[in-house]
Structure formats: structure tokens, C-alpha cells
Biotite code that builds the C-alpha atoms (Angstrom):
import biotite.structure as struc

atoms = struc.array([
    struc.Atom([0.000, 0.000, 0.000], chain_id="A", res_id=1, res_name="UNK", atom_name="CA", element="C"),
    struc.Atom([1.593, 3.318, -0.786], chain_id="A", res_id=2, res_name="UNK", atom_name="CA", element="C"),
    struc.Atom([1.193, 6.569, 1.218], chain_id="A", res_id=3, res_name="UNK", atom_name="CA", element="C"),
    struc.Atom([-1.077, 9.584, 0.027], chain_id="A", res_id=4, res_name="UNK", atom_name="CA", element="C"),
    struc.Atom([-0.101, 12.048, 1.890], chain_id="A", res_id=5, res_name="UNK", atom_name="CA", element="C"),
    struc.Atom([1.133, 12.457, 5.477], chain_id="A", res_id=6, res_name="UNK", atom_name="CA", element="C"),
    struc.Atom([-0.671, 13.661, 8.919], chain_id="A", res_id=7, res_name="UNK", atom_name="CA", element="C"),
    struc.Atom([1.127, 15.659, 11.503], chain_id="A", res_id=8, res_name="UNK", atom_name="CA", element="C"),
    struc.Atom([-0.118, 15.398, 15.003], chain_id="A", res_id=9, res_name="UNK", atom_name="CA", element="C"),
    struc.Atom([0.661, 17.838, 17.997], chain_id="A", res_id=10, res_name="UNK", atom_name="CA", element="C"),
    struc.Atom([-0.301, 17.233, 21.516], chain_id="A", res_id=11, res_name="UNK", atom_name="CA", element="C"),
    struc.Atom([-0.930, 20.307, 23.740], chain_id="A", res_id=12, res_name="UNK", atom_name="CA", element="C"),
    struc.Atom([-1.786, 20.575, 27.038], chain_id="A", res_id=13, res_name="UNK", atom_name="CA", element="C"),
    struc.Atom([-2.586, 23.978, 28.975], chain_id="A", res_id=14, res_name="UNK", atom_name="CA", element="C"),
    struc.Atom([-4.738, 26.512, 27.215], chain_id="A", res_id=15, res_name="UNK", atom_name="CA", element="C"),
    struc.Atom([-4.238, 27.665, 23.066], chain_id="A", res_id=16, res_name="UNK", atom_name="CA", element="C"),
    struc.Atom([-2.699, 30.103, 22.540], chain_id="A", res_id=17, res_name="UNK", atom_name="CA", element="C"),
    struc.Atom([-2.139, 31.202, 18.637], chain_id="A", res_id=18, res_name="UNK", atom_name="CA", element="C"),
    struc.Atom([1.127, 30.361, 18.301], chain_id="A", res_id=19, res_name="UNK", atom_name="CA", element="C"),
    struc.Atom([0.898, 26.642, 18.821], chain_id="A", res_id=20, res_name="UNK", atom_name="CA", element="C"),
    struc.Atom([-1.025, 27.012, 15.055], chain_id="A", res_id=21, res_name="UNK", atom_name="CA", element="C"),
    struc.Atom([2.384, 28.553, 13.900], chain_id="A", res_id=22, res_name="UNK", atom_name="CA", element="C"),
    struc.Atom([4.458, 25.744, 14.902], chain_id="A", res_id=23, res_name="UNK", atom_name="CA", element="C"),
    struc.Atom([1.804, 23.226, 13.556], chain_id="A", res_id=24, res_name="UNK", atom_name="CA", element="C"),
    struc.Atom([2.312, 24.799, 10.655], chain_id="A", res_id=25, res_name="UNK", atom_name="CA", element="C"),
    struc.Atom([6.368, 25.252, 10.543], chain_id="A", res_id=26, res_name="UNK", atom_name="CA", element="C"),
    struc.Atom([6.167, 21.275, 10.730], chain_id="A", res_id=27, res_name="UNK", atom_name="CA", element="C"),
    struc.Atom([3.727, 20.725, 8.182], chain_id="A", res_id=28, res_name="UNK", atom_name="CA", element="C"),
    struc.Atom([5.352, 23.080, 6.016], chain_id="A", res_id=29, res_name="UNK", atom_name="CA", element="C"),
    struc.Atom([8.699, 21.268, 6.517], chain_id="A", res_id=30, res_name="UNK", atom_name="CA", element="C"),
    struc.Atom([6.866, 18.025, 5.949], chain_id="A", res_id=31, res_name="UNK", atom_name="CA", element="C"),
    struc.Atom([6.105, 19.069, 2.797], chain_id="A", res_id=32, res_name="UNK", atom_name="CA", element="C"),
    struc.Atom([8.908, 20.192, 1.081], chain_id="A", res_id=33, res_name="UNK", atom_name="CA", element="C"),
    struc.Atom([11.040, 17.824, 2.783], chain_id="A", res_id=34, res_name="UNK", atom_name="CA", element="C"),
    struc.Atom([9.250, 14.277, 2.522], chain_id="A", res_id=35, res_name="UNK", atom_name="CA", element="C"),
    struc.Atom([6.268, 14.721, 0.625], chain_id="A", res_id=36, res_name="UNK", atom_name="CA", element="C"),
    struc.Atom([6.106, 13.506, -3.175], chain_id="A", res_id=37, res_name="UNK", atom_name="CA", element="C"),
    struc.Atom([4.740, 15.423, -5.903], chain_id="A", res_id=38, res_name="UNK", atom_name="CA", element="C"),
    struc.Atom([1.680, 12.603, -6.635], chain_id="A", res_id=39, res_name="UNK", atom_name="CA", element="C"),
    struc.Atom([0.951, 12.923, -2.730], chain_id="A", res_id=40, res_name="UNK", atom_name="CA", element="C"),
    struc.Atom([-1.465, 14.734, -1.283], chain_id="A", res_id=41, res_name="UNK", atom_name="CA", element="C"),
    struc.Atom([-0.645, 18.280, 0.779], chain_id="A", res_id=42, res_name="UNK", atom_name="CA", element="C"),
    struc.Atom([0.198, 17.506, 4.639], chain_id="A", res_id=43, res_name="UNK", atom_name="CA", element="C"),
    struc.Atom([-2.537, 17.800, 7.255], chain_id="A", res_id=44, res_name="UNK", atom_name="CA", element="C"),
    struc.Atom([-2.160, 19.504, 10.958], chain_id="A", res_id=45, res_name="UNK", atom_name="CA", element="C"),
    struc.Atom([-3.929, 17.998, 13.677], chain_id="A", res_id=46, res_name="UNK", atom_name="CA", element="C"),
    struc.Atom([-3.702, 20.178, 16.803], chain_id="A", res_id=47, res_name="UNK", atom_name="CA", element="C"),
    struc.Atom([-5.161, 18.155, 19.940], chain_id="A", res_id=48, res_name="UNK", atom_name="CA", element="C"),
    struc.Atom([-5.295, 18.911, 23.552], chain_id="A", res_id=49, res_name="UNK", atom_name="CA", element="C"),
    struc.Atom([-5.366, 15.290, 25.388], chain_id="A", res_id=50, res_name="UNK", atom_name="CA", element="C"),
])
């Protein structure tokens, strides 16, 4: 089975504040130009709070 596309996952705990969304997105964005493929689909952030 081949991958389409990866899914980054960050934990949090304590309140949001906005720049947790910036470093979600610093690794997706490395993600993608690092290990993604062209025929892959773009990365997608999760952001959870356990």
C-alpha cells in the first residue's frame, strides 16, 4: 500500500494560545517540502489537547 499524503499530530496541554497554530504549521510546512512527493497529497495539521 503506498502513502497519500502524510498527517502531523501535535499534543498540547494547557490553554491555546495562537502560536501553537504557527508551529503546527512550521512542521507541516517542513513536511512538505522535505518528505512529501509530488503525486501525494498536501500535509494535514492535527492540533489536539489530550
Amino acid at each position: 500500500m503506498r502513502s497519500t499524503g502524510y498527517v502531523v499530530v501535535e499534543l498540547k496541554t494547557g490553554k491555546f494560545r495562537p502560536e501553537h497554530l504557527g508551529q503546527l504549521n512550521y512542521y507541516v510546512t517542513v513536511v512538505n517540502d522535505k518528505m512529501r512527493l509530488p503525486r501525494q497529497r498536501p500535509t494535514v495539521g492535527i492540533l489536539a489537547d489530550p
